[in-house]
TORVEXGU-923313 format. One record per residue (C-alpha): x, y, z. Coordinates in nm, 2 decimals. Layout:
BEGIN
X | Y | Z
...
END
This chain:
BEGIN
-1.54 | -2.47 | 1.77
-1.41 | -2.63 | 1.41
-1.32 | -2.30 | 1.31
-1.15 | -2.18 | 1.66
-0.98 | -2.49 | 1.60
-0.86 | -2.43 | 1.23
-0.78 | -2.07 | 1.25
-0.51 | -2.21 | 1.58
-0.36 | -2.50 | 1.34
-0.31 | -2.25 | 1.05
-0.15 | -1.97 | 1.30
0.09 | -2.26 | 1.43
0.18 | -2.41 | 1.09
0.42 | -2.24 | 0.89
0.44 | -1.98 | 0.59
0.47 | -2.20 | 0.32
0.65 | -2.05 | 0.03
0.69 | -2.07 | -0.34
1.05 | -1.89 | -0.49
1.00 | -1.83 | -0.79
1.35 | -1.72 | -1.02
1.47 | -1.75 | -1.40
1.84 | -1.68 | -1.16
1.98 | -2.00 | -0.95
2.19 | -1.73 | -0.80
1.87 | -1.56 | -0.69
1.66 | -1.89 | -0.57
1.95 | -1.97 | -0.37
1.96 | -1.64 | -0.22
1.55 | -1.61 | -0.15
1.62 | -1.97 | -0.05
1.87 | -1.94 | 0.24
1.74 | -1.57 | 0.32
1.37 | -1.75 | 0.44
1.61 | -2.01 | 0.62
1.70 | -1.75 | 0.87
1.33 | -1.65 | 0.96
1.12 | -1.85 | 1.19
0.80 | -1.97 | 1.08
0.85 | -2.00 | 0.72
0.88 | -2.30 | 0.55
1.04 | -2.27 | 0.16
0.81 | -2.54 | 0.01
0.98 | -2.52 | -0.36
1.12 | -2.33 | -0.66
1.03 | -2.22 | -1.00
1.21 | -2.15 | -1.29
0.98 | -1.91 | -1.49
0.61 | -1.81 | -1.48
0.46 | -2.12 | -1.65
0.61 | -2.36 | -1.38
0.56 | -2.09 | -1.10
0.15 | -2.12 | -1.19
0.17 | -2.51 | -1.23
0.30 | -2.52 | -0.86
0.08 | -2.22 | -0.70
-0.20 | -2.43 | -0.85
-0.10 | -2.77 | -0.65
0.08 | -2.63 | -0.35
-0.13 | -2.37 | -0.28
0.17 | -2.18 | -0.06
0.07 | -1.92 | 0.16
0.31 | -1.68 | -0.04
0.52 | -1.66 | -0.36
0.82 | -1.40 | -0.40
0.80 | -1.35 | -0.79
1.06 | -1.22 | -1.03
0.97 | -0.94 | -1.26
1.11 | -1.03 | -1.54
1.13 | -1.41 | -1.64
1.20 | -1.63 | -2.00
0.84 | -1.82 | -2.14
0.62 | -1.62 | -1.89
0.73 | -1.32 | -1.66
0.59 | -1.22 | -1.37
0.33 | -0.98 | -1.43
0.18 | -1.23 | -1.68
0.14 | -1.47 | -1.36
-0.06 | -1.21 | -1.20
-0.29 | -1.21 | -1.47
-0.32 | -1.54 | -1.51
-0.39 | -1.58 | -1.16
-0.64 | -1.34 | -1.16
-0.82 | -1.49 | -1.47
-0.77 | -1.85 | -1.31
-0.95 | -1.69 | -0.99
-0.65 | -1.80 | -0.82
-0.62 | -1.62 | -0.44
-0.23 | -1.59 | -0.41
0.01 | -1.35 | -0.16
0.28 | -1.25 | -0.39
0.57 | -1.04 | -0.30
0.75 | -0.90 | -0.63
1.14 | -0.94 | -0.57
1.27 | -0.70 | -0.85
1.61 | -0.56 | -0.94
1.62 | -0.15 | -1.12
1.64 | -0.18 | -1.44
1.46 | 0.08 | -1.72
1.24 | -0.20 | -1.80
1.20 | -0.32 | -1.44
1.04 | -0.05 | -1.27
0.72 | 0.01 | -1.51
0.74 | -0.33 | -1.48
0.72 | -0.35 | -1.11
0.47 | -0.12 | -1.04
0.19 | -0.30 | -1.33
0.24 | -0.56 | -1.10
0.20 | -0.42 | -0.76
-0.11 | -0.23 | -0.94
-0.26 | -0.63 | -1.05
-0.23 | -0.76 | -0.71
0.12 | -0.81 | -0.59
0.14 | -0.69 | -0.20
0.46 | -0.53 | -0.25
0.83 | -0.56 | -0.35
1.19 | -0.56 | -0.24
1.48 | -0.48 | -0.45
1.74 | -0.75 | -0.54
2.07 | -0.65 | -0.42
2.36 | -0.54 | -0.65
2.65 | -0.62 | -0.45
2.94 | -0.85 | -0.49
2.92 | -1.00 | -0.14
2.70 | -1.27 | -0.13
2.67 | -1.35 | 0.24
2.58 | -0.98 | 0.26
2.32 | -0.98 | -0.02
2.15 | -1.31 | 0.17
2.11 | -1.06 | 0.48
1.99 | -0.73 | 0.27
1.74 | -1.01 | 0.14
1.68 | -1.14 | 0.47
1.60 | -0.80 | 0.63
1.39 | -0.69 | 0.36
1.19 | -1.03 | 0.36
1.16 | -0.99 | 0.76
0.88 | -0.74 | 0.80
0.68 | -0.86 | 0.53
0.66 | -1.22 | 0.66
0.62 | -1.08 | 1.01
0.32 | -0.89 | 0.90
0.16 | -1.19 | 0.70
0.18 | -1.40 | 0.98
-0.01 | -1.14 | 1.21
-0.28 | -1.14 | 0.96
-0.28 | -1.50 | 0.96
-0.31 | -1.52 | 1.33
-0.66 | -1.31 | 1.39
-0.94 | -1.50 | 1.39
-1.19 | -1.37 | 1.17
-1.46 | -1.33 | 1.47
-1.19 | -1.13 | 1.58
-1.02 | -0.92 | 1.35
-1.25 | -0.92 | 1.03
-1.54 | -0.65 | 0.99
-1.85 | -0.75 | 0.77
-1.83 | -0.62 | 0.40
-2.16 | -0.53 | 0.39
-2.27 | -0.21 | 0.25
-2.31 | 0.09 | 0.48
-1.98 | 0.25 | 0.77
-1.82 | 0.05 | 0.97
-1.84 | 0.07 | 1.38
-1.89 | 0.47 | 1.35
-2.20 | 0.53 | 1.20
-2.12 | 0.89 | 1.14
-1.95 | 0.98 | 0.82
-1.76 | 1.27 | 0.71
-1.93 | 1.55 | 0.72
-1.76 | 1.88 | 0.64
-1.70 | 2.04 | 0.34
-1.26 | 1.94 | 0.27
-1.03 | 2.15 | 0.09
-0.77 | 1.91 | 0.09
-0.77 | 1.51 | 0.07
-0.50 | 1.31 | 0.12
-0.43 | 0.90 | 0.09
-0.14 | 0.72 | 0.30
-0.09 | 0.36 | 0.21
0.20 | 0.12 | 0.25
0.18 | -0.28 | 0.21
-0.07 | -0.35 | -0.07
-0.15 | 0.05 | -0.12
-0.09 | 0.04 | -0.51
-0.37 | -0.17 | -0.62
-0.56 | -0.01 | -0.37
-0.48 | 0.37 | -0.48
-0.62 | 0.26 | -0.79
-0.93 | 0.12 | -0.67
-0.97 | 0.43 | -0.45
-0.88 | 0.72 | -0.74
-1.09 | 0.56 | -0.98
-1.41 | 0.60 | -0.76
-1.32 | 1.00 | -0.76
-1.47 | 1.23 | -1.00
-1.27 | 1.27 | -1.36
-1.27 | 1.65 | -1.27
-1.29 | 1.82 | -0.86
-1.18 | 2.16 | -0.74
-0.97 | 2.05 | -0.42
-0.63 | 1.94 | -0.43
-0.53 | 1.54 | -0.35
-0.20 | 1.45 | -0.20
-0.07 | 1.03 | -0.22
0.16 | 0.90 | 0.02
0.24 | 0.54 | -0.14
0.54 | 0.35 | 0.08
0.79 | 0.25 | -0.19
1.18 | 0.24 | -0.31
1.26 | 0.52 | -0.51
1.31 | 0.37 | -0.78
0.93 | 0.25 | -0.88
0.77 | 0.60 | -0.73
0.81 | 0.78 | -1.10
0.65 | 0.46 | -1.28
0.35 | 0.48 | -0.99
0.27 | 0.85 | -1.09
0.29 | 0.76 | -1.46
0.06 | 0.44 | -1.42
-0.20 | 0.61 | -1.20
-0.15 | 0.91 | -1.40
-0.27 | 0.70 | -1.75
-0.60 | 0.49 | -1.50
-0.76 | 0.81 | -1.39
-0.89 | 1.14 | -1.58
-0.73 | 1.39 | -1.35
-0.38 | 1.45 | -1.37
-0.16 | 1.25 | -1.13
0.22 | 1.39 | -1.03
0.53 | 1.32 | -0.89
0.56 | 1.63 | -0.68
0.88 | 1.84 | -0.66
0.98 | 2.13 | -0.47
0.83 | 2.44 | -0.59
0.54 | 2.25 | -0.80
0.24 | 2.47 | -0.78
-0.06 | 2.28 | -0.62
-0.35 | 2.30 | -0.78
-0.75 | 2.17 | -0.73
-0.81 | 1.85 | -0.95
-0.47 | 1.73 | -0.98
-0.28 | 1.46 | -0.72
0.04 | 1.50 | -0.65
0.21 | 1.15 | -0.53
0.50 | 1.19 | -0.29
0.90 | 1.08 | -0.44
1.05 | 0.75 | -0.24
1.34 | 0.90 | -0.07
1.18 | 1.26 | 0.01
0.91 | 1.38 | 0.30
0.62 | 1.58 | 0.10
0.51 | 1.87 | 0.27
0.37 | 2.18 | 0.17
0.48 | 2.58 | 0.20
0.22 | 2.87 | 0.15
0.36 | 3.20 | -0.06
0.09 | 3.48 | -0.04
-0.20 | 3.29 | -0.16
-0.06 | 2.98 | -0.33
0.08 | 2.67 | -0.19
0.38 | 2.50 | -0.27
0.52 | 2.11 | -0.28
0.84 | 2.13 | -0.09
1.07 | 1.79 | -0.07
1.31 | 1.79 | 0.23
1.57 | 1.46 | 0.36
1.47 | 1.43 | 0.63
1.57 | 1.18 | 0.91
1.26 | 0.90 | 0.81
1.01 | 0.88 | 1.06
0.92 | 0.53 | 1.18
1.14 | 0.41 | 0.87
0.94 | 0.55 | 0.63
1.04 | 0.84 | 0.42
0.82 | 0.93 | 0.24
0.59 | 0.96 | 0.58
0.21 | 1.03 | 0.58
0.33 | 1.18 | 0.93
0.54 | 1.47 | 0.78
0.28 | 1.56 | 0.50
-0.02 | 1.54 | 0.72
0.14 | 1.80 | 0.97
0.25 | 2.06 | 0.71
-0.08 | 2.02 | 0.57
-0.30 | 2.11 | 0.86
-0.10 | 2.46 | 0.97
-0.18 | 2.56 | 0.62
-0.56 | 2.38 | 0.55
-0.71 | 2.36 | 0.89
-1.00 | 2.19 | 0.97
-1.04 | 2.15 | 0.58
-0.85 | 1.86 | 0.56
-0.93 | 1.52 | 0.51
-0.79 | 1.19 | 0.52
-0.79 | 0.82 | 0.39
-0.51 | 0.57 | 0.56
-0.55 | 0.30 | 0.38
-0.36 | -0.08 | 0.42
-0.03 | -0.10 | 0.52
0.24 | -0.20 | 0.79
0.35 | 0.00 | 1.03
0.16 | 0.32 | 1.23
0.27 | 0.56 | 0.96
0.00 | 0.85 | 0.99
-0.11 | 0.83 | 1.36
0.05 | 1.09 | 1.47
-0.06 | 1.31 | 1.17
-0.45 | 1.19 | 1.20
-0.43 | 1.32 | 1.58
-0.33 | 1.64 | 1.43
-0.57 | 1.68 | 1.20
-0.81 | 1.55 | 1.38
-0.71 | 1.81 | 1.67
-0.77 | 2.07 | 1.43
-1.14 | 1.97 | 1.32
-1.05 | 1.77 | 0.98
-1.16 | 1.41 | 0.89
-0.99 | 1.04 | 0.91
-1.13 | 0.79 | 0.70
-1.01 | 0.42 | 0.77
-1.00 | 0.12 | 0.54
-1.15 | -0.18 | 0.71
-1.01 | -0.47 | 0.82
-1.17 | -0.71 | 0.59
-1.03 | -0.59 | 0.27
-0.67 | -0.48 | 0.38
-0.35 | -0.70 | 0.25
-0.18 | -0.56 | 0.57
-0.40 | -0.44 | 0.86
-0.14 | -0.18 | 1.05
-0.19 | 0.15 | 0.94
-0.56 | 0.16 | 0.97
-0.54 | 0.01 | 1.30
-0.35 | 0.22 | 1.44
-0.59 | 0.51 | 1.35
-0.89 | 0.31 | 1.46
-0.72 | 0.19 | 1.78
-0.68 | 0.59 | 1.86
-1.01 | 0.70 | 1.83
-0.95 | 0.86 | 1.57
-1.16 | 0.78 | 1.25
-1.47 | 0.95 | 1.16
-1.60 | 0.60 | 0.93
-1.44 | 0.23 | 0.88
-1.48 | 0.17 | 0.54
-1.45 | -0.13 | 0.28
-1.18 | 0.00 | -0.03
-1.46 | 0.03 | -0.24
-1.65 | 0.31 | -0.05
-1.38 | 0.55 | 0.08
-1.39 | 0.73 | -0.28
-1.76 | 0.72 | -0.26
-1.75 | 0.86 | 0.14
-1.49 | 1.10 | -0.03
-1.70 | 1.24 | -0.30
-2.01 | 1.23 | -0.10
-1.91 | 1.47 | 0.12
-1.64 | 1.64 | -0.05
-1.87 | 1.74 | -0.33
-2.29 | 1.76 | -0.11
-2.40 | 2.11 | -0.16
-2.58 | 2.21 | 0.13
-2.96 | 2.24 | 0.05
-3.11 | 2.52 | -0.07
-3.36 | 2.67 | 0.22
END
């Protein structure tokens, strides 16, 4: 009963939130943005890194929008610290494009920050509060459905072993492919490091990001792992042991010539807001792949990738599902698991293991 109780009180109170700016301009802006959204209450502000951790410490908020770059202690240092502190903090990187901002950025999505949203570079400032506003709608809208599931509820065990289907993939895959959205850097990383250095099937990443940060992502991942991670292009040849990690602004889809198969980048209309979309690359991959396809939808808002798991899943591939318990934002692989679609619910730290288990079991010898 004391912790029906609790989990009610803490879906009721509000997002408390730390701002954290070097720019007064920028507070003031984050400031009066969260002043138009219900349910959020904007507990204080920080000036640089070094007060920013003073004031997570004490205040505990429920979330802290972090500047990239910051005088005495920026904010991928914060991260760190955090992490080294053993400090459990939601943090939502608020960055602006810059050369140095980007690589920047995406170190810090990869250390823990859920996600971030581009500082606007207009000259209007009533209409830079509302690109702020919009951008900082779906993100609090999504942390305050986690907050209100009850853990009875919404949370799977983390125990060892698959979740709800105790099946596991169990064909041979020619092709695997990871969709991820809200949280889905640090995650990718966590997943591709579990993989072999060196495989013979091709891998395709769907990361939901602003074009800006998607080169930095390929780099980053490209420098974690031992197999060769790319930003595709139209025309790249795809190749077993390499990933190839889908450009913010473009659908990644695939075209076969003869016997080889092709990265092919098109504009078009996004689907569900998302372009890149797990969607579009999931059904150009199965006319080409088959039943040899198969996938891992990791966290993430939205339902990006339902439609495409029914596909491949209608043609006799795989869908793994990251479970509940370790996901920053539980949408995508709900929306899988809600279909019936998922051959095993797995915790973050198994899908590369469920991956290689299967991708890579020989059958035995009779």
């Amino acid at each position: 009963m004391c912790q029906l109780v609790g989990a009610l009180v803490k879906e009721k109170s509000p997002l408390r939130v730390l701002v954290v700016d070097d720019s007064a301009l920028y507070r003031q802006m984050l400031v009066r943005a969260f002043a138009d959204l219900e349910g959020v209450e904007v507990i204080d502000v920080a000036v640089d890194g070094v007060e920013a951790l003073e004031k997570i410490e004490r205040l505990s908020p429920d979330l802290v929008t972090l500047d990239v770059q910051m005088p005495r202690l920026d904010g991928l240092g914060v991260l760190r610290e955090l992490t080294r502190r053993s400090v459990d903090a939601t943090v939502l990187m608020v960055s602006s494009v810059t050369a140095e901002g980007a690589p920047a950025t995406v170190d810090a999505l990869l250390n823990g920050a859920i996600d971030c949203i581009l500082k606007p570079a207009g000259v209007d400032a009533q209409a830079e509060v509302q690109s702020i506003a919009k951008a900082l709608k779906e993100h609090v809208k999504a942390i305050l459905q986690n907050r209100s599931v009850s853990p009875a509820s919404g949370f799977v065990s983390a125990k060892r072993g698959f979740r709800k289907h105790p099946c596991s993939v169990t064909k041979m895959q020619d092709v695997i492919v990871i969709g991820a959205s809200t949280g889905g850097p640090k995650a990718l990383r966590t997943v591709l490091r579990s993989l072999p250095a060196t495989f013979d099937v091709p891998l395709f990443i769907v990361q939901h990001m602003p074009s800006a940060f998607t080169a930095s992502l390929a780099s980053r991942l490209n420098d974690i792992v031992d197999f060769p991670v790319k930003l595709a292009s139209t025309g790249m040849l795809i190749q077993p042991g390499s990933a190839y990690l889908a450009p913010g602004r473009f659908h990644l889809t695939v075209m076969k010539k003869d016997e080889n198969v092709f990265c092919r980048l098109t504009e078009d209309s996004p689907r569900q807001g998302c372009r890149p979309s797990l969607d579009c690359l999931l059904e150009s991959l199965v006319p080409v792949y088959g039943e040899k396809v198969v996938t891992a939808v990791l966290t993430g808002m939205g339902s990006d990738g339902l439609e495409g798991c029914r596909r491949v899943k209608a043609a006799g591939g795989a869908v793994i599902a990251q479970d509940r318990q370790g996901c920053t934002v539980y949408g995508m692989p709900k929306a899988v698991v809600d279909a019936g679609l998922t051959d095993a619910i797995v915790p973050l730290d198994q899908i590369g293991e469920v991956i290689t288990a299967n991708q890579y079991r020989k059958p035995a010898a009779s």
